[in-house]
C-alpha positions as CSV (number, residue, x, y, z in Angstrom):
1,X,0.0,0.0,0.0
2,X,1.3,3.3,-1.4
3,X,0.1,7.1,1.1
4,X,0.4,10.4,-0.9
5,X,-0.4,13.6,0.6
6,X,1.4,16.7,2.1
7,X,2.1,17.2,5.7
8,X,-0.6,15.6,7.5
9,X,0.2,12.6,5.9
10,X,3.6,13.0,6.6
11,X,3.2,13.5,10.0
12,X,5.0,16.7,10.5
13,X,5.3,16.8,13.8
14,X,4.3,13.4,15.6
15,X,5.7,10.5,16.0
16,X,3.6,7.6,14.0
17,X,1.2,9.1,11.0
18,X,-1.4,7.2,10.3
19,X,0.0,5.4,7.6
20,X,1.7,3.6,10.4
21,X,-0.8,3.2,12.0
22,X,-3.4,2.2,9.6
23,X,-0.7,-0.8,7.3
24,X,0.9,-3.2,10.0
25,X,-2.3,-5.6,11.0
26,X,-3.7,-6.1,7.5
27,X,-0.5,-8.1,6.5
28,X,0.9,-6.2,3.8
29,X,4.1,-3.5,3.6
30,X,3.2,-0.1,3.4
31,X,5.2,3.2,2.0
32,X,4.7,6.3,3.3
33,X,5.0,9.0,0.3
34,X,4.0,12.2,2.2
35,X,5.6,15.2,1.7
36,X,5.6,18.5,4.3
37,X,4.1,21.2,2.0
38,X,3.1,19.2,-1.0
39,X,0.1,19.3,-3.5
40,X,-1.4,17.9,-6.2
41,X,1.3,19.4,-8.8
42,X,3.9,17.5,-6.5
43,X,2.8,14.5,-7.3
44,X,1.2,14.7,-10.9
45,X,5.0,15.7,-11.5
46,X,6.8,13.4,-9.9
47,X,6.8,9.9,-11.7
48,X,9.0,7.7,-9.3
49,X,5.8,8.3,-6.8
50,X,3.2,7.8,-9.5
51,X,5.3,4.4,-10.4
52,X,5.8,2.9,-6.7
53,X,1.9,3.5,-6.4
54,X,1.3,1.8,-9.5
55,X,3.0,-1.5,-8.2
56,X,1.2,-1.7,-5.3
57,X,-1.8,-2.6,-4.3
58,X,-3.7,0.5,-3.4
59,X,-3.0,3.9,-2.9
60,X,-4.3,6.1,-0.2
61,X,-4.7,9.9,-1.6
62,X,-5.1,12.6,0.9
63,X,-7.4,15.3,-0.5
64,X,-5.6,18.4,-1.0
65,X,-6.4,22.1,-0.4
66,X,-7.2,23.7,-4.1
67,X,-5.9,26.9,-3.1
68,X,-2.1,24.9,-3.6
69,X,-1.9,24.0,-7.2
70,X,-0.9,26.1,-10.3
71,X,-4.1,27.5,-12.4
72,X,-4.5,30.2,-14.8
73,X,-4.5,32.8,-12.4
74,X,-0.5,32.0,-10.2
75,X,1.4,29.7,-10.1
76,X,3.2,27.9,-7.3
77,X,6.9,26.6,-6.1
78,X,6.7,22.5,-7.9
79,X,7.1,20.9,-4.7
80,X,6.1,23.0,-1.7
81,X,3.0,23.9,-3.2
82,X,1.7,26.3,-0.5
83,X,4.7,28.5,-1.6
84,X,3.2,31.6,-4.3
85,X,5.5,32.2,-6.8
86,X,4.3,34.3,-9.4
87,X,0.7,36.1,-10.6
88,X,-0.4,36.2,-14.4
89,X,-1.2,39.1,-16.3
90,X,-5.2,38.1,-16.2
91,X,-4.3,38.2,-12.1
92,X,-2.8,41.1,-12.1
93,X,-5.7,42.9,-14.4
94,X,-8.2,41.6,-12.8
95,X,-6.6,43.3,-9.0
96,X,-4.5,46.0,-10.2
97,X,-4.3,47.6,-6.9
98,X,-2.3,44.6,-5.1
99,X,1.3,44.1,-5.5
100,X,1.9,40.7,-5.6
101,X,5.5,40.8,-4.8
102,X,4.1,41.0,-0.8
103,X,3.1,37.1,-0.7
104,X,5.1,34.0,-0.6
105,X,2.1,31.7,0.5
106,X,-1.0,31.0,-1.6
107,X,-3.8,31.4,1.4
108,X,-2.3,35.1,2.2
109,X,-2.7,36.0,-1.7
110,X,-6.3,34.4,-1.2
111,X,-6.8,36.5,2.1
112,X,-5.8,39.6,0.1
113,X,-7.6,38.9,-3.0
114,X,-10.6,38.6,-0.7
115,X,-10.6,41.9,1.3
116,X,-9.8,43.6,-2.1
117,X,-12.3,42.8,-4.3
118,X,-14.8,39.7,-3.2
119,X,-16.6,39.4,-6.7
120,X,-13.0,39.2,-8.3
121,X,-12.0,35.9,-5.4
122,X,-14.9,34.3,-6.0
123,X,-13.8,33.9,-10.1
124,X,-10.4,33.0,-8.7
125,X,-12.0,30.3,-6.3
126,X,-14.2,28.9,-9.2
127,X,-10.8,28.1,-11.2
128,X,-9.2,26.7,-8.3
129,X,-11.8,24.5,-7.7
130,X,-12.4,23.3,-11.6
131,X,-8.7,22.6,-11.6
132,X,-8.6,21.0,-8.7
133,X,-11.1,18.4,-9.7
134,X,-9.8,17.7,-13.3
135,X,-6.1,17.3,-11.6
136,X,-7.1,15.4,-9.0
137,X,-9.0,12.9,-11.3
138,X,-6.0,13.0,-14.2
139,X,-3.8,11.5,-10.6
140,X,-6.8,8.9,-9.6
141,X,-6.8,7.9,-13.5
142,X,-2.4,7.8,-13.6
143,X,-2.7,5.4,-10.8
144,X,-5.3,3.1,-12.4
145,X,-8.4,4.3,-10.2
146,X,-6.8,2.0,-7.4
147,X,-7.2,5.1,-4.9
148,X,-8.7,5.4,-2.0
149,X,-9.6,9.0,-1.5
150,X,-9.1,10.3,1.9
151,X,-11.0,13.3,3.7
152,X,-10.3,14.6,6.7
153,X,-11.0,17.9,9.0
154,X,-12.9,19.4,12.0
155,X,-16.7,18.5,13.1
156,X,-19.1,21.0,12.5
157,X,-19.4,23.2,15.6
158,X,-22.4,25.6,16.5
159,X,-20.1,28.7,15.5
160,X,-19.0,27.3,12.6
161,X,-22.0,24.6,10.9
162,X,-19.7,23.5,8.1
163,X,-17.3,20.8,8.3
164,X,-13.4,22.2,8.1
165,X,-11.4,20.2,6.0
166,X,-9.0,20.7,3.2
167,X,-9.5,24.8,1.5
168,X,-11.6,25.6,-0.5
169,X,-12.7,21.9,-1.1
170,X,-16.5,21.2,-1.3
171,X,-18.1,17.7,-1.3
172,X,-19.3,18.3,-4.5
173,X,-15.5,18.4,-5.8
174,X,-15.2,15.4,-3.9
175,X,-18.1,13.5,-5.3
176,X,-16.8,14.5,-8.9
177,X,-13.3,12.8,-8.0
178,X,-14.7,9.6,-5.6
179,X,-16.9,7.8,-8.7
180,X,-13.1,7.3,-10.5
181,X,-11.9,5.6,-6.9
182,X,-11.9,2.3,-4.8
183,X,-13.8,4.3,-1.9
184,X,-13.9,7.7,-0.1
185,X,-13.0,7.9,3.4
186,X,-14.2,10.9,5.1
187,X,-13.2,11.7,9.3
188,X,-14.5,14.1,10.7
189,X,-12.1,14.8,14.5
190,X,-14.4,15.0,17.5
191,X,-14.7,18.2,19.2
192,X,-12.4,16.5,22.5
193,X,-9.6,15.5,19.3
194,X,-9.7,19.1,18.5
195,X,-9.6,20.5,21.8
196,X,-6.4,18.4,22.1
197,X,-4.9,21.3,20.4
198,X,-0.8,20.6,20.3
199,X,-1.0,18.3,22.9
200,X,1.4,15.0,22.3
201,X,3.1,16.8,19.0
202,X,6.8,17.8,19.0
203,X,7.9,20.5,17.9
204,X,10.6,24.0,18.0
205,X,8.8,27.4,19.8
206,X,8.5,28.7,16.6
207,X,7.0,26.2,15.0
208,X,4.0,26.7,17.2
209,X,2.1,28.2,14.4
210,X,2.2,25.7,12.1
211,X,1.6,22.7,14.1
212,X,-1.4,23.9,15.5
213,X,-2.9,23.8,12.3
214,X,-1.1,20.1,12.1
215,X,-3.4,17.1,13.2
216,X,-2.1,15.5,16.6
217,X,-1.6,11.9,17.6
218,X,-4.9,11.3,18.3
219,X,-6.3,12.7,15.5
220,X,-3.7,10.6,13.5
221,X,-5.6,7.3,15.3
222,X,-8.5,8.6,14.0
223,X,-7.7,8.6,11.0
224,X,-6.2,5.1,10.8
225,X,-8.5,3.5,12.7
226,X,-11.5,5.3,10.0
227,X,-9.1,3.8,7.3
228,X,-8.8,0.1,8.4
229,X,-11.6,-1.3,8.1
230,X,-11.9,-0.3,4.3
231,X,-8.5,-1.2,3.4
232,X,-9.1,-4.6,4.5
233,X,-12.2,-5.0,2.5
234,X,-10.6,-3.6,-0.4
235,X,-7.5,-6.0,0.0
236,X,-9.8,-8.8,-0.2
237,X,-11.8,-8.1,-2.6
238,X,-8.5,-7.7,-5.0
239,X,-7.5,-11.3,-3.9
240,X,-11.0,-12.5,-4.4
241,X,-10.9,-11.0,-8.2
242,X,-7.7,-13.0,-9.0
């Protein structure tokens, strides 16, 4: 079994990810490709990590943020996807007013673009969100649709109705990208997993930041104990058809 995603898969920051956790009772080897700061491009550019999928079994595929992927309005860094690199001249006619030499990371270009002109983000949001379903479907279809697609963010709260998971994605985008894959596999952390905060991740003091927007160890077994269960019936039923 093959795991692409970016840092949550990973496992910035904590000891055993949940591809760990998820692999050693069902009786196979597992590989964990995760990558701190990857995206979709990462992958649909890298072909040693599109091969070892291919010659597994099945390949878990973390759903990635859209707001991290080259489109026709920036483009980003080719492996640390979060990273803005440059705006195009329909960007830069479209918010004239912004320079865009102030950003180095997609979601602060987003913030800006939607304090400056909210009818402008939402076209910009649109073509993140069509790109992010045709790319994500070309890297389902360049693994031979043996992909489990994982989902995973906060609970709906009473402040905040809608579930948190990865920007800007809806579950119609994931609907569009699950019919082309083994199964869809969607956690949704408890509010006492989120209230966990930091709690059991290591990390520097000024890393603080970004690992509170990490999943923690328990969160992690949440995950992997969401993803059992189907990767064992998948497993089988790709023994069975042989």
């Amino acid at each position: 079994m093959a795991f692409l995603g970016g840092s949550e898969t990973y496992g910035k920051f904590v000891t055993s990810p949940f591809p760990d956790l998820a692999g050693p009772d069902l009786g196979m080897s597992h590989i964990n490709l995760g990558c701190h700061n990857a995206g979709l491009d990462a992958f649909l550019n890298d072909d040693t990590a599109q091969s070892i999928c291919r010659r597994g079994e099945i390949t878990v595929l973390q759903a990635f943020s859209a707001s991290d992927l080259s489109n026709r309005f920036y483009a980003v860094h080719p492996r640390r996807n979060d990273r803005f690199i440059q705006a195009s001249p329909m960007l830069e006619r479209a918010f004239p007013m912004v320079d865009f030499m102030e950003f180095n990371f997609t979601r602060h270009l987003l913030t800006r673009l939607q304090a400056e002109s909210p009818a402008g983000y939402r076209s910009v949001v649109q073509a993140l969100r069509e790109t992010w379903v045709v790319r994500t479907n070309q890297l389902v279809r360049r693994l031979n649709g043996q992909v489990i697609l994982l989902w995973f963010g906060d609970a709906p709260r009473r402040s905040t109705p809608q579930h948190t998971g990865p920007f800007l994605v809806t579950k119609r985008m994931i609907e569009r990208v699950q019919s082309n894959c083994l199964d869809c596999v969607k956690v949704s952390f408890s509010p006492e997993v989120c209230a966990l905060g930091t709690e059991g991740m290591h990390f520097l003091e000024h890393e603080f930041e970004a690992a509170k927007n990490l999943p923690g160890p328990v969160a992690h077994q949440e995950i992997a104990r969401a993803l059992r269960p189907v990767l064992k019936r998948r497993l089988a039923q790709r023994k069975t058809a042989r």
